[in-house]
C-alpha positions as protocol buffer text, in pm:
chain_id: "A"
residue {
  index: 1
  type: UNK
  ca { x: -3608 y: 2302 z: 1757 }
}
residue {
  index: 2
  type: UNK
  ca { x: -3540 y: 2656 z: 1735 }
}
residue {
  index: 3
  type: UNK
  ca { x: -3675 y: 2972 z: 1538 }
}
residue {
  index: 4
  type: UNK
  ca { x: -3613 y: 3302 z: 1516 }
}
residue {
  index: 5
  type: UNK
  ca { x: -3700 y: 3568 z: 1213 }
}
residue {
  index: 6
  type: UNK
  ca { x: -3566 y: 3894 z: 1123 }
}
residue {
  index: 7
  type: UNK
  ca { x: -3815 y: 4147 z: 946 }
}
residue {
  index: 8
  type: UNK
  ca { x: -3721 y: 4487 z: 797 }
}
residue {
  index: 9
  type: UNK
  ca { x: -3997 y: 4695 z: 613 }
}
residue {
  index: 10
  type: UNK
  ca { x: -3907 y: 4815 z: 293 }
}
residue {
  index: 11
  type: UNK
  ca { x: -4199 y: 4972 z: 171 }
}
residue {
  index: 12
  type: UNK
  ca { x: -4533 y: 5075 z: 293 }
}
residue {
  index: 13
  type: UNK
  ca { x: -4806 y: 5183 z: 33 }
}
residue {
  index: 14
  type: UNK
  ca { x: -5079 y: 5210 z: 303 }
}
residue {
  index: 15
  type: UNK
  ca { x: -5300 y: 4931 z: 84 }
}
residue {
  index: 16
  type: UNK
  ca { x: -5017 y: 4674 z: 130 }
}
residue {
  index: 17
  type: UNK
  ca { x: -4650 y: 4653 z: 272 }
}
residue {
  index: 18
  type: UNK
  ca { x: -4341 y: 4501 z: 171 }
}
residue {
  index: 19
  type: UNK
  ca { x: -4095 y: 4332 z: 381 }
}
residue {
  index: 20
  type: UNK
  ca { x: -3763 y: 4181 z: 379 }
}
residue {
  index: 21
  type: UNK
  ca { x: -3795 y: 3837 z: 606 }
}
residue {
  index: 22
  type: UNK
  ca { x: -3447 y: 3678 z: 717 }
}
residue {
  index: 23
  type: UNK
  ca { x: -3634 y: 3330 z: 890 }
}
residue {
  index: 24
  type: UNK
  ca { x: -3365 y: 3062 z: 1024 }
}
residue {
  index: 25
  type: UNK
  ca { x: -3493 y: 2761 z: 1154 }
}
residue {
  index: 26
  type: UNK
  ca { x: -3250 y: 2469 z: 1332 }
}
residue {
  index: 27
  type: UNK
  ca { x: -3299 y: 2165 z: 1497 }
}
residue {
  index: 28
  type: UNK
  ca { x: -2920 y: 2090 z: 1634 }
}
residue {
  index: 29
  type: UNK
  ca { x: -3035 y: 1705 z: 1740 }
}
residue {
  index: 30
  type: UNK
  ca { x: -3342 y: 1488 z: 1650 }
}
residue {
  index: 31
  type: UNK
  ca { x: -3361 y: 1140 z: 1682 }
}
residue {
  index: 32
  type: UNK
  ca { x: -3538 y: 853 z: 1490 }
}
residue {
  index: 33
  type: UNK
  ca { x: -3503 y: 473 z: 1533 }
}
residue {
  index: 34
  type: UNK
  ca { x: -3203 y: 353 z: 1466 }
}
residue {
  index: 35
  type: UNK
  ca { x: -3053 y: 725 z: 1359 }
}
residue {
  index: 36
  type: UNK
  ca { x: -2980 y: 1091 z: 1490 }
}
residue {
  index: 37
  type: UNK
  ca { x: -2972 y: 1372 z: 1256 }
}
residue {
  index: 38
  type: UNK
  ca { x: -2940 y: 1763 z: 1290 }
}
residue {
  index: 39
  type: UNK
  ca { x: -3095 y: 2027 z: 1051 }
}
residue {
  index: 40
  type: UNK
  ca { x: -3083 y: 2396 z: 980 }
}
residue {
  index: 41
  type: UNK
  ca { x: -3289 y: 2577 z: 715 }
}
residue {
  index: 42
  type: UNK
  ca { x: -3205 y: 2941 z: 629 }
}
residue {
  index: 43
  type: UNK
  ca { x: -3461 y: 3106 z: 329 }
}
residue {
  index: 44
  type: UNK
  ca { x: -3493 y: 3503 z: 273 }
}
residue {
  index: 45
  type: UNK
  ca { x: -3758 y: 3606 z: 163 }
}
residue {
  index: 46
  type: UNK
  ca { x: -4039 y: 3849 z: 90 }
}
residue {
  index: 47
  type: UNK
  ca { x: -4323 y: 3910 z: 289 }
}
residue {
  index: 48
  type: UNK
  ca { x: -4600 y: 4177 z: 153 }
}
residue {
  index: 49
  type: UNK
  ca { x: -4902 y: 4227 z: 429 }
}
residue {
  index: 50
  type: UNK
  ca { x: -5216 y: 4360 z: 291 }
}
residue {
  index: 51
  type: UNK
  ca { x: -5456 y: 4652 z: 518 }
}
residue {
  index: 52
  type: UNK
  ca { x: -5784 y: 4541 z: 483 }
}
residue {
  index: 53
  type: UNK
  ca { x: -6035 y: 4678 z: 678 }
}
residue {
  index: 54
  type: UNK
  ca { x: -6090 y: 4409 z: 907 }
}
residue {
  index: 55
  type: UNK
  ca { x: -5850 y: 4121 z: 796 }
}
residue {
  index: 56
  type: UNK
  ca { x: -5495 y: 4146 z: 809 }
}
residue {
  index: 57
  type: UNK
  ca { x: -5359 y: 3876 z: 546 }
}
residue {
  index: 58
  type: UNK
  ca { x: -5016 y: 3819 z: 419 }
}
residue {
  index: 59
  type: UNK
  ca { x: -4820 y: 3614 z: 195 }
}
residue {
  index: 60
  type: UNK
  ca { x: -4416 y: 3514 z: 194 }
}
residue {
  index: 61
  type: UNK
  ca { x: -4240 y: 3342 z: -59 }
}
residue {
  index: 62
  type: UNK
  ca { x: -3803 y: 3262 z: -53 }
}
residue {
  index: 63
  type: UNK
  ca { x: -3527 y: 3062 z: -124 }
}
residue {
  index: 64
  type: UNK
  ca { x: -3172 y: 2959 z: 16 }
}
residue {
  index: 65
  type: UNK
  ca { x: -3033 y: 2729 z: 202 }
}
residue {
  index: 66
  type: UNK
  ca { x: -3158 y: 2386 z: 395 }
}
residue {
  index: 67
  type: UNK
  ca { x: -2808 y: 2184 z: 562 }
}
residue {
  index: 68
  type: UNK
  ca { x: -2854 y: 1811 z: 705 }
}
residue {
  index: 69
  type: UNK
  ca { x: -2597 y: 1632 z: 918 }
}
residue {
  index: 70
  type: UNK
  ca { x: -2619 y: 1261 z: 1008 }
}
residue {
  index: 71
  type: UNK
  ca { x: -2485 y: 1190 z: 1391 }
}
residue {
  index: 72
  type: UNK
  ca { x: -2274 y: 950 z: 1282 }
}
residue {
  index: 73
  type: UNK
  ca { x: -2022 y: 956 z: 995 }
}
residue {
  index: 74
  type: UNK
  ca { x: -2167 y: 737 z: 806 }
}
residue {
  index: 75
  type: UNK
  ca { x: -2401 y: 949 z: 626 }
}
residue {
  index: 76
  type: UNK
  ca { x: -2230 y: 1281 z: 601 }
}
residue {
  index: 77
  type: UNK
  ca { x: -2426 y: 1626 z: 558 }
}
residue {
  index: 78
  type: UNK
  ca { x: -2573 y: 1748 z: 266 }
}
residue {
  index: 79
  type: UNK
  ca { x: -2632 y: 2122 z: 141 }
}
residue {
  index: 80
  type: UNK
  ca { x: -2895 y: 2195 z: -91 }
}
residue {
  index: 81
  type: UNK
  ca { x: -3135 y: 2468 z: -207 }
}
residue {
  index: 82
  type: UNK
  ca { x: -3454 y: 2525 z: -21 }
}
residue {
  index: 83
  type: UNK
  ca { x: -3756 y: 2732 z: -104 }
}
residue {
  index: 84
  type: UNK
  ca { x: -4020 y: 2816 z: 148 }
}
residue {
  index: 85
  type: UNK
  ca { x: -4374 y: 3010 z: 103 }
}
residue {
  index: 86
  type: UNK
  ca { x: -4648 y: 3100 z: 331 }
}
residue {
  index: 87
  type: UNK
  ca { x: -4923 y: 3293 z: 420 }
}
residue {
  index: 88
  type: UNK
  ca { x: -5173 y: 3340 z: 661 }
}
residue {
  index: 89
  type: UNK
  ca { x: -5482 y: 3579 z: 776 }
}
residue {
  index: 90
  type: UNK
  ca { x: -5467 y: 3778 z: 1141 }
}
């Protein structure tokens, strides 16, 4: 699997922050019994990070993009929409 994520701050209003998030996440070969599949998911998104005084929380939320591929031709690849939120406390 493999992850990477772009961020680019936008605003800062010292209480809280916004920034755009470019996250792409791929997995180019995963098996399963009796199948192999490959994945990539690719959602752009919002991230706004509060200042607290002694927590540092934030919260995402995006859409776009999640592409699956079969390893054999049998299934084919699908496209579809994908939306992705998340949030966490540093």
């Amino acid at each position: 699997m493999v992850e990477g994520n772009l961020a680019h701050r936008l605003a800062n209003l010292h209480v809280a922050s916004f920034h755009l998030e470019l996250p792409l996440l791929g997995s180019p070969n995963r098996t399963a019994p009796g199948t192999s599949f490959s994945s990539i998911f690719f959602t752009p998104g919002v991230k706004v990070k509060f200042s607290l005084p002694l927590l540092s929380p934030f919260l995402s939320v995006g859409g776009g993009l999640a592409h699956f591929s079969t390893g054999t031709n049998v299934g084919g690849s699908s496209t579809t929409g994908a939306f992705q939120v998340g949030g966490a406390v540093r």
